[in-house]
N, C-alpha and C positions, 0 to 999 in steps of 0.2 A: 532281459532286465529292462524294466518300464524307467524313461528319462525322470531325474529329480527336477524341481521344482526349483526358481531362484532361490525360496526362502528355506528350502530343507537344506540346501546347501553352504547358504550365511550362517544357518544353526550348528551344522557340522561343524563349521571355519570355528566359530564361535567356539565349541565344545574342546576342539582343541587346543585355541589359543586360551582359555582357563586350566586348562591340564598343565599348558606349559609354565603358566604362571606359577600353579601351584607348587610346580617340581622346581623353579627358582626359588620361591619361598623354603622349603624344604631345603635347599643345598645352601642358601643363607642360615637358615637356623642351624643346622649342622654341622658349619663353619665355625659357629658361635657371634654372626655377624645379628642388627638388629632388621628388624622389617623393612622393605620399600618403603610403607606409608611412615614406619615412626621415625628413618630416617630424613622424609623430608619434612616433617611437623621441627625436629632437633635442630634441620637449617634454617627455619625460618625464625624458628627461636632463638639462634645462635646468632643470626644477622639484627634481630629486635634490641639485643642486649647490647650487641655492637653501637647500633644509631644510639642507643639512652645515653651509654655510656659517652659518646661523641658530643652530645648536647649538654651533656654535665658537666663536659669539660670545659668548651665553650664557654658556657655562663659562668662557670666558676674565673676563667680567664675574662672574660667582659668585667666581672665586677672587680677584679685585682686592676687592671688598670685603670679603671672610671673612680676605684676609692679615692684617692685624694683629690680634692676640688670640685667633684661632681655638683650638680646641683641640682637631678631629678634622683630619686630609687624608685626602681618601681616595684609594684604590691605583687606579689604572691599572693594572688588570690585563694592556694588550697587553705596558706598556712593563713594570710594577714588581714582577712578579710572574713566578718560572720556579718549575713545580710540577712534582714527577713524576721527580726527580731521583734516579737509585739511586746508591747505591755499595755495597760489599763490606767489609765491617769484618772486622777477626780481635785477637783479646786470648786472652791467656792462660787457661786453662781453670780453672786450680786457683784456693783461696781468695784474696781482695785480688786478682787478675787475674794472679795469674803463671802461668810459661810450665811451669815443673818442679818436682817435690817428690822431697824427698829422703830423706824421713821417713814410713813407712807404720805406723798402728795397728789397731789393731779393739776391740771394744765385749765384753767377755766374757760380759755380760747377754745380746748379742744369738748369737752364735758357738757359745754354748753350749744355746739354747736347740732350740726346736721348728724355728724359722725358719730357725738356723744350717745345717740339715741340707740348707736349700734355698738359701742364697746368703750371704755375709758382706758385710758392709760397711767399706769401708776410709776411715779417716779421718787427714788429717794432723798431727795431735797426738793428747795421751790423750784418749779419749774423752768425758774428765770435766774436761776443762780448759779455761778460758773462749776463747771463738773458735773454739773447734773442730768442724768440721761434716764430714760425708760428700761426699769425692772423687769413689769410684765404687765397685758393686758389683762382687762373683768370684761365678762360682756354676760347679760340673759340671754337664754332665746325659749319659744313656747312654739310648741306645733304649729299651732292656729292661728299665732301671731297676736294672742292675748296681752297684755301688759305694755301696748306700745300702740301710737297712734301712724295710723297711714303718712307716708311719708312719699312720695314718688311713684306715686299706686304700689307702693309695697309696706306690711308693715315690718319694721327692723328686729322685732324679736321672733319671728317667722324664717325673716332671711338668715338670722344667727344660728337658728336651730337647726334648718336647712341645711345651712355651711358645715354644719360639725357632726351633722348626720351622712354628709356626702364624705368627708375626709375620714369619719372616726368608724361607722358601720358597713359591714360588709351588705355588698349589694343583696339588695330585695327587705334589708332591717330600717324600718323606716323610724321607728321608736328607741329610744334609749331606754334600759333595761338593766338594772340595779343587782345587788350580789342579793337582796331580801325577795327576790324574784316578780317584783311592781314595774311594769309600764310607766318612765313618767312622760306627762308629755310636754314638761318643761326642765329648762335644765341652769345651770351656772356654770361659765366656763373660766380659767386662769391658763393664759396664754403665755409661757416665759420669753421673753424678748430672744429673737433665732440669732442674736450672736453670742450670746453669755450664753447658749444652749452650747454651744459646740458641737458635740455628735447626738448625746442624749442627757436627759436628767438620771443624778443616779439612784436608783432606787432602793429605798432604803434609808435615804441621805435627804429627803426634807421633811419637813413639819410647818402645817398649817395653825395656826391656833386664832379662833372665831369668837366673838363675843356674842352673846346675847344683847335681848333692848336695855338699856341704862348701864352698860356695864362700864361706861367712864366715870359713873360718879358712886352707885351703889355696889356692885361687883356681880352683876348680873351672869348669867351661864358662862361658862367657859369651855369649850369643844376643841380639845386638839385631836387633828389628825395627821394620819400617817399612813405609810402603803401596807397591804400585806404579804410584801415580798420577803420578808424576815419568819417568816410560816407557811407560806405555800409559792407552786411555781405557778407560772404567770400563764393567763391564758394568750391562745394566739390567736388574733380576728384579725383574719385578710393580712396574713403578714407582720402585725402590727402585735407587740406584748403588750396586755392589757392584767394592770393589777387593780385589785380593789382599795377603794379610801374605807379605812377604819379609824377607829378610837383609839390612840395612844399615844407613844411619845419615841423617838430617834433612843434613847438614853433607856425607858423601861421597856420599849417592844409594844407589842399590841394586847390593849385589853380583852379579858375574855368576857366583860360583864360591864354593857356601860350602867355609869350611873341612876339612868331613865329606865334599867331595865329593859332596852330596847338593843338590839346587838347589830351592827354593820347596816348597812344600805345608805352608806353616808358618799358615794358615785365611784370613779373609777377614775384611776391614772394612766396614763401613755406615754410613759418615758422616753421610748423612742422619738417622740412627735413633739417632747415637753408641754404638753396640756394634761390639765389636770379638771375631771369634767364632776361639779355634786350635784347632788340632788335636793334642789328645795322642799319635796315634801317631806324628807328625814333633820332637815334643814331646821323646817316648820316647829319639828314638836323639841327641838333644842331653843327657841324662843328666837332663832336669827333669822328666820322671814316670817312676817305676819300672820297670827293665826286665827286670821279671821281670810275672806278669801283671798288666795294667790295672788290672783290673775283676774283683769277687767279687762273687756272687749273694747277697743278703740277707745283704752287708757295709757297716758303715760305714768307707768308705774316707778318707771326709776328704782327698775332694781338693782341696777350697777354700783346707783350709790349706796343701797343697801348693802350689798355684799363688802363695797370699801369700806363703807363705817365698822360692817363685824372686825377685818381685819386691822382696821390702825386705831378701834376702841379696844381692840385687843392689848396689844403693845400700848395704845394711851394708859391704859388702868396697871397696867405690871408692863418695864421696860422687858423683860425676861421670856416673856411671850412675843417674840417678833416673828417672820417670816423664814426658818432655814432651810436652805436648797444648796446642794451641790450638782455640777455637770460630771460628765463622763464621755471621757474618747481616749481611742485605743490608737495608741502611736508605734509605728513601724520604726524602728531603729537599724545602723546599718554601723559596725563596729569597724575602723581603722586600726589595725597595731603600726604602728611607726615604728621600725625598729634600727635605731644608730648605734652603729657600730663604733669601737674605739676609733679605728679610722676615717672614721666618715665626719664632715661637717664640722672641720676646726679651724679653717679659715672663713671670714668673711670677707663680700666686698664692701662693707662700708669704710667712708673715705678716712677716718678713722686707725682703721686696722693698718693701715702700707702709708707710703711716702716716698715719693721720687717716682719716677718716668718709668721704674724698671719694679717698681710694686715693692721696696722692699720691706721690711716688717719693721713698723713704727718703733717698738718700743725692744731692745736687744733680749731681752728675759726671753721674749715671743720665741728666739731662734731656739729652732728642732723642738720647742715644747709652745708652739701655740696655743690660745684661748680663745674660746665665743661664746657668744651666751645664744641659747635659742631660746624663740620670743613668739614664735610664728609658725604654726605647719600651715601649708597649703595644698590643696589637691587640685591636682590638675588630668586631664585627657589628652588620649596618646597624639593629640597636636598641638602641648603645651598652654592649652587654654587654662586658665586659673577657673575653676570651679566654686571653690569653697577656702575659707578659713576657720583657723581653731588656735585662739588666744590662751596663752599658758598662764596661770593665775600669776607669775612671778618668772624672769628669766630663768634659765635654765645651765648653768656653766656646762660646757663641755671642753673634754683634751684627749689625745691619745690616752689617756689611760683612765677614761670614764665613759662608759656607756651607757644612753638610757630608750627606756621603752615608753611609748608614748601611746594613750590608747582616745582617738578620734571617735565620738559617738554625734551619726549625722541622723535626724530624726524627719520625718515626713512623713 
């Protein structure tokens, strides 16, 4: 007989201790006993139920002694706490949170200056009057730098077009490019001052309305626009939602048929970014930029104050025609339940509530049926650091025999 090998041999060992195994399983089942394995899955189960139940007991025992006179609870986070909460806000864009202004100024220090040549700023009162701050910027700009005279070897309506073509077009689009599918190669920008932005403008939620020439005294053209986010979805350049400026109004929607018989290419909005960019050639044959030439080479054309006079000869000829814009940002909510129990929180320390060296209760009615009023949650971290507060519109009585739920909403 030829010698076995180490490993024929482990195989054999092997072979039999699974036989033996199996003939134990076999004599348990038999028996009517359960498996090896399912017996030890049973103890470890048996032991899990044991520790829950032990921690159940425990904190049910921590909070039986800590009820009377406590002064932290702490949150159960499965039940008392819903975190992660968004919602969508919108408020009015102009100062104090309104929705429309009807009243446009400018700063003569500034309009007149070196700056002015590059943007004006419009403010809803005089510039020098208490409360009054910047709404939103006007600026032109022109490819070539037409309509603006040299200024620091650059010309300003060049550098503006530049600026809003590096911010607003995706690389390699050097031209702005209208919903009527025209190259223009100048443009008109409205800047909304970046703190009344908040996250974004909301779309859907403003209206422009533009005057044509004389329309303070004769009622010359009148051009409202609007986005046409109310009819289609938005496009995406680099990131960025881009809607189209059309003909109509917040109130009826967007026209299908402007009056001129000419339809959209009136520029594009960026709600994300809160700029709102038109187009002076569609501008043009609305009678609110000159219709004779645009643009002159190494002219100051002062189109910014054009664009200001359409909008505040607008609201000058009809109040009712002002400027409305609302913002939009999306707040994260994080929901507290306070929840007091009959026994909880019906003494106070205020000096008030006790009298004497030994605390005892001011007023005899108090004995075995105290009162408090809560006035106050505060949240605090597990090293009693005060965090936050939440002011109850009116005190709150509490006694043994009232409890209430209180529900904490902290936003960020």
């Amino acid at each position: 007989m030829a010698n076995k090998t180490k490993a024929q041999i482990e195989k054999e060992i092997a072979e039999v201790e699974a036989i033996k195994n199996q003939l134990q399983e076999e004599k348990r089942q038999a028996d009517g006993l359960p498996s090896t394995q399912d017996s030890a899955q049973g103890a470890i189960i048996r032991e899990a139920q044991k520790l829950a139940t032990q921690i159940v007991r425990e904190r049910d025992a921590l909070e039986q002694k800590t009820t009377t006179g406590k002064i932290y609870s702490r949150f159960d986070v499965g039940n008392d706490v819903i975190s992660n909460r968004k919602e969508k806000v919108t408020a009015g864009i102009w100062s104090n949170g309104t929705g429309e202004i009807s009243t446009f100024h400018t700063a003569s220090a500034q309009t007149s200056s070196n700056a002015g040549r590059y943007y004006w700023d419009v403010y809803n009162s005089s510039s020098v009057a208490v409360g009054s701050s910047v709404q939103f910027a006007i600026a032109y700009g022109h490819k070539q730098g037409s309509g603006s005279i040299i200024t620091n070897e650059d010309f300003p309506t060049k550098a503006i077009y530049t600026q809003y073509k590096n911010l607003l077009l995706a690389p390699g689009d050097n031209t702005f490019t209208f919903d009527n599918k025209v190259d223009e190669e100048h443009i008109l920008a409205i800047n909304f001052q970046r703190a009344r932005l908040k996250e974004k403008l909301d779309p859907g939620n403003w209206e422009l309305v533009l005057s044509g020439s004389g329309i303070s005294t004769t009622g010359g053209n009148i051009t409202k626009l609007i986005d046409n986010s109310g009819t289609g979805d938005a496009t995406i350049n680099d990131g960025q939602r881009v809607y189209s400026v059309v003909s109509g109004t917040i109130a009826g929607g967007e026209l299908t048929t402007d009056d001129d018989g000419v339809t959209g290419g009136y520029g594009l909005v960026y709600p994300d970014l809160g700029i709102i960019i038109l187009n002076p050639g569609r501008l043009k044959e609305r009678g609110i930029t000159p219709t004779g030439t645009v643009t002159a080479s190494n002219t100051n054309n002062q189109y910014n104050a054009m664009l200001y006079t359409a909008i505040s000869g607008a609201a000058a000829y009809n109040s009712s025609y002002g400027f409305a814009a609302r913002n939009e940002e999306e707040v994260t909510s994080t929901f507290y339940y306070v929840r007091v129990k009959n026994a909880d929180y019906n003494f106070s320390n205020n000096p008030t509530f006790s009298t004497g060296s030994l605390g005892a209760l001011r007023h005899p009615t108090m004995i075995k049926d105290p009162k408090s009023y809560i006035t106050t949650v505060g949240l605090y971290n597990d090293r009693q650091e005060l965090l936050a507060t939440a002011k109850l519109s009116k005190p709150l009585i509490k006694s043994f025999d009232r409890e209430a739920l209180i529900k904490v909403k902290l936003d960020f």
